[in-house]
C-alpha positions as CSV (number, residue, x, y, z in Angstrom):
1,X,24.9,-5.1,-8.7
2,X,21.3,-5.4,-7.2
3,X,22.2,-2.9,-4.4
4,X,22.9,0.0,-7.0
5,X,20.0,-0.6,-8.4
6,X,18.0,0.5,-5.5
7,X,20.2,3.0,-4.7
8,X,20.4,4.9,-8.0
9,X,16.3,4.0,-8.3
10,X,15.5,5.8,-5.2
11,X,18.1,8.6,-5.6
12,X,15.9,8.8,-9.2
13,X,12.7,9.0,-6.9
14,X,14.3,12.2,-4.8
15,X,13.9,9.9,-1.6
16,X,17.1,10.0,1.0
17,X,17.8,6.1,2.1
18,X,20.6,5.4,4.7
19,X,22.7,2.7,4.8
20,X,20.7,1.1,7.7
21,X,17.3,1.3,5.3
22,X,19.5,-0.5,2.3
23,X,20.8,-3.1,4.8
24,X,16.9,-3.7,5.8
25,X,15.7,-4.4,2.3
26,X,18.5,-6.7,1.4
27,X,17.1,-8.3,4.8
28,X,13.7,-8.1,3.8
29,X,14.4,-9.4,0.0
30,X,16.1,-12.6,1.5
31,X,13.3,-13.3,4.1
32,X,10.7,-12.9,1.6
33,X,12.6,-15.3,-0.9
34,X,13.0,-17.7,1.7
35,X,9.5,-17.7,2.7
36,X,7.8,-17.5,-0.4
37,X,9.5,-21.4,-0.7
38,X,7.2,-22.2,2.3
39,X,4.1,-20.1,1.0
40,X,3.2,-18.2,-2.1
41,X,4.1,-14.6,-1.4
42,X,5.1,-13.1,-5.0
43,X,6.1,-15.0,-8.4
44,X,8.2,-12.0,-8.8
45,X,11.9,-14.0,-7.6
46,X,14.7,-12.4,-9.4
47,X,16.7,-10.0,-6.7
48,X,16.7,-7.6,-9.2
49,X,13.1,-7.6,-10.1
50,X,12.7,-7.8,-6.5
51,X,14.5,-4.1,-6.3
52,X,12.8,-2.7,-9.4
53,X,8.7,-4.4,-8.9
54,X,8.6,-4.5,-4.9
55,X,10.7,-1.9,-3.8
56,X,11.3,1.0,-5.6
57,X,7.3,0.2,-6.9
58,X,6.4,0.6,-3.2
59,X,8.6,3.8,-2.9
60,X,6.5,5.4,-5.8
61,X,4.0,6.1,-2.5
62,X,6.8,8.3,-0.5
63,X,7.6,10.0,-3.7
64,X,4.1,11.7,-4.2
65,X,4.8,13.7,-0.7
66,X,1.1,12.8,0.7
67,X,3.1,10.5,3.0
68,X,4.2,13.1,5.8
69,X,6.8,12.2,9.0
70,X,5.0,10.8,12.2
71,X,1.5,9.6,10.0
72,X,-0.9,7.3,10.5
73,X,-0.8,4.8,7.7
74,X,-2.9,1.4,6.8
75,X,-1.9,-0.5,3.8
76,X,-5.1,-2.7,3.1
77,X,-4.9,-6.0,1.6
78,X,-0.8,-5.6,2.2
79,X,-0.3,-9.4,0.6
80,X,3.5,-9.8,1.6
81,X,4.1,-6.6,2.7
82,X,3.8,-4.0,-0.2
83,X,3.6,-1.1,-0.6
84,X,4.1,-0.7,3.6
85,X,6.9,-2.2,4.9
86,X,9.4,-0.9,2.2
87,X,7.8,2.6,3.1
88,X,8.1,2.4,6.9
89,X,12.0,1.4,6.0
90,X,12.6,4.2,4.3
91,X,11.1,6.3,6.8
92,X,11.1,4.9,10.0
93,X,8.6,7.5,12.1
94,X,5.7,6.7,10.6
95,X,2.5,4.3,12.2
96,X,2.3,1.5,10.0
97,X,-0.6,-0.9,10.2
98,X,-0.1,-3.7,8.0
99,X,-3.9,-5.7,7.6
100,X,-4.3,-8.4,5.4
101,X,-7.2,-11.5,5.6
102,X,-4.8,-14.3,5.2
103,X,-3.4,-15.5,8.7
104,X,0.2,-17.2,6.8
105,X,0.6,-13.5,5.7
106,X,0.5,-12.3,8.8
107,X,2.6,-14.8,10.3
108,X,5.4,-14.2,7.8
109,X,4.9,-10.5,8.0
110,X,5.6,-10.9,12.2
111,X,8.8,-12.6,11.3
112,X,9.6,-9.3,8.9
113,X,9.0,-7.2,12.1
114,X,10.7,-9.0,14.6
115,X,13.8,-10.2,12.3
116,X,14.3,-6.5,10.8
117,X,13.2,-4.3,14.4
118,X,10.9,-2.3,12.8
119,X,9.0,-0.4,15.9
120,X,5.3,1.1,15.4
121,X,4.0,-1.8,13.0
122,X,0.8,-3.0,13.9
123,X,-0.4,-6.3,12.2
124,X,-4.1,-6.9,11.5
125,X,-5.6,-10.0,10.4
126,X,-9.1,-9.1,9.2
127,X,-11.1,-8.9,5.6
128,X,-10.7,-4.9,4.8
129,X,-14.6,-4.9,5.3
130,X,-14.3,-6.3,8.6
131,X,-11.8,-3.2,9.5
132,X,-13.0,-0.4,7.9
133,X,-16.0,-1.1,10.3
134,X,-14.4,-1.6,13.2
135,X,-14.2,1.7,15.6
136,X,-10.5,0.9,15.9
137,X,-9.7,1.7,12.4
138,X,-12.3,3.3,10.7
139,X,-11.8,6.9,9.9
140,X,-8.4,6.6,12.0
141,X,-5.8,6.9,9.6
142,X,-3.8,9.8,7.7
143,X,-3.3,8.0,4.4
144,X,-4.9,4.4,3.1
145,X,-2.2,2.2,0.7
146,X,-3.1,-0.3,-1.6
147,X,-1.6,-2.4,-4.1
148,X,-4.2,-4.6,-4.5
149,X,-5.5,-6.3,-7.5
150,X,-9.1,-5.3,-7.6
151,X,-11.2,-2.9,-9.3
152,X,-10.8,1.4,-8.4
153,X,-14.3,1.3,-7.1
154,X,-13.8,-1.8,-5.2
155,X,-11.0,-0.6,-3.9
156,X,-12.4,2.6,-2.5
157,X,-15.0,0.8,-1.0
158,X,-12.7,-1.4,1.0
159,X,-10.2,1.5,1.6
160,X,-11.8,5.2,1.9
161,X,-13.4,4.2,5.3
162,X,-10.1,3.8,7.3
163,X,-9.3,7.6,6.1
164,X,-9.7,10.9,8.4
165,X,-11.8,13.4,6.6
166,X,-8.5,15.7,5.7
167,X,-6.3,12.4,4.8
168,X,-5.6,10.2,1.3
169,X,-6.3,7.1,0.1
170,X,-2.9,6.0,-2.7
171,X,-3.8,3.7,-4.9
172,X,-0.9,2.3,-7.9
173,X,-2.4,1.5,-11.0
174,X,-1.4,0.2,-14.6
175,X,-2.2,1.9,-17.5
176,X,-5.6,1.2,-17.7
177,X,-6.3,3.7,-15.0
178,X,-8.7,6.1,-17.1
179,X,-11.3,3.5,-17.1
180,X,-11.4,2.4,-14.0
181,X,-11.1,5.5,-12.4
182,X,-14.3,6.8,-15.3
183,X,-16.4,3.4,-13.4
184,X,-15.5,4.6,-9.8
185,X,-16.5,8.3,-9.6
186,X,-19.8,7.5,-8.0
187,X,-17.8,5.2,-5.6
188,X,-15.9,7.7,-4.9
189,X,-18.3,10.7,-4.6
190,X,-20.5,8.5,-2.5
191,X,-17.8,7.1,-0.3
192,X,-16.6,10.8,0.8
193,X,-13.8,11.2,-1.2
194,X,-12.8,13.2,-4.4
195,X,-9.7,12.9,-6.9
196,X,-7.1,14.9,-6.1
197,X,-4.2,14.5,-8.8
198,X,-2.6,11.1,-10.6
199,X,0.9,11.1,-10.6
200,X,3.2,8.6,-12.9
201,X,6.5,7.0,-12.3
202,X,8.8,5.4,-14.8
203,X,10.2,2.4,-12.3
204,X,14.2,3.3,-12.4
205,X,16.0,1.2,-15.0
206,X,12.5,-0.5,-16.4
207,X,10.3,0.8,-19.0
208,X,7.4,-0.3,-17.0
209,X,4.8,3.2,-15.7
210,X,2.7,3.3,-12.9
211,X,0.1,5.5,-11.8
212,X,-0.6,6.9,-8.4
213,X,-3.9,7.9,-8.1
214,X,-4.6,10.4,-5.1
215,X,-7.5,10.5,-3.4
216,X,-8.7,13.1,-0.9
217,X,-11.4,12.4,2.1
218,X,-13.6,15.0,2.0
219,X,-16.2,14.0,4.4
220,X,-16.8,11.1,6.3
221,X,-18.3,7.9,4.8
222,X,-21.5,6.8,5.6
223,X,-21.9,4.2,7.9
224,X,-23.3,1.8,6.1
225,X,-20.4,1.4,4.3
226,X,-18.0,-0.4,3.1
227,X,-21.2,-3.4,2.9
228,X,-20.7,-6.8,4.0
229,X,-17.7,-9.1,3.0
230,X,-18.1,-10.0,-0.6
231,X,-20.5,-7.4,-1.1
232,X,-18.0,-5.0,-2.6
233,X,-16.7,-7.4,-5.3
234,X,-20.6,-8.8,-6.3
235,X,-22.4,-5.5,-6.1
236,X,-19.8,-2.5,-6.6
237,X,-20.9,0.8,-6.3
238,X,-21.5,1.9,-10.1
């Protein structure tokens, strides 16, 4: 059964769930199935790859312990939700800012909110360039999440600036991580932040490992960053 699944996998990932939490991402898998028929949200469509590549994926992030009770989180670039809303599921008292630059995102991740009453979620339609230099979310955040499909030093560009100096940026990765993270140590450096430790999680029942890669603000980012949209992707910092 799908349910056991994602209760053995996150009993595998040390992380407590209650029932109301498991009742909310049986919820959330059937709202994102039934939307992803109106708009393309994932090509991942099985319930229990659902479990095993959304979920327990997302929960990877609480399992690393950066993600402390009461925090300030943004996941940038959240797509349909992922890694955040399992996360703020699973432990309801964080701040969870959700920002993503396509507005039928956003409109089916309102329906999430409303349909599943998660409180303290803020949605943000905006490019992550856009936010990270706005005053109301740059440098405001305890840890920066992302799941998205671009490059490490790309990614750091568009994330590291929504980060306190004391807070982490959580990035999952493939395999391939050594490279990537080899090509963004300048982007890093220059961006204020410094690698902290990469952690890797077997995905219960799946021979599939992922990489957490932990990133530690160390000192503010320089205004000028992160560039103008586009910028990032044409011209990364090398």
């Amino acid at each position: 059964m799908s349910n056991q699944i994602l209760q053995n996998g996150l009993k595998e990932l040390n992380i407590a769930a209650t029932q109301e939490a498991m009742d909310k991402l049986e919820n959330l898998k059937t709202l994102l199935l039934e939307w992803n028929e109106k708009i393309n949200l994932t090509a991942i469509t099985e319930p229990r790859e659902v479990d095993i590549k959304h979920f327990l994926d997302s929960a990877t992030c609480l399992a690393t312990g950066y993600i402390k009770d009461g925090a300030d989180i943004i996941d940038v670039g959240t797509g349909a939700g992922f890694p955040g809303v399992p996360i703020k599921i699973l432990n309801e008292s964080l701040n969870m800012t959700l920002l993503d630059s396509l507005n039928k995102r956003i409109k089916y991740l309102e329906d999430v909110v409303n349909k599943l009453n998660l409180k303290n979620v803020k949605l943000v339609h905006s490019r992550a360039e856009d936010g990270g230099s706005n005053k109301l979310y740059r440098e405001k955040y305890d840890v920066a999440l992302s799941r998205a499909v671009a490059s490490m030093n790309v990614l750091c560009e568009y994330c590291l600036p929504f980060v306190k100096v004391g807070g982490y940026f959580i990035c999952q990765k493939g395999p391939a991580y050594k490279d990537e993270l080899d090509h963004a140590s300048k982007a890093i450096e220059v961006l204020g932040g410094k690698i902290k430790e990469v952690k890797s999680y077997e995905l219960p029942t799946s021979d599939i490992t992922h990489y957490i890669i932990i990133i530690e603000k160390i000192k503010e980012t320089p205004t000028k960053y992160p560039r103008k949209a586009g910028k990032p992707t044409s011209e990364p910092i090398n």
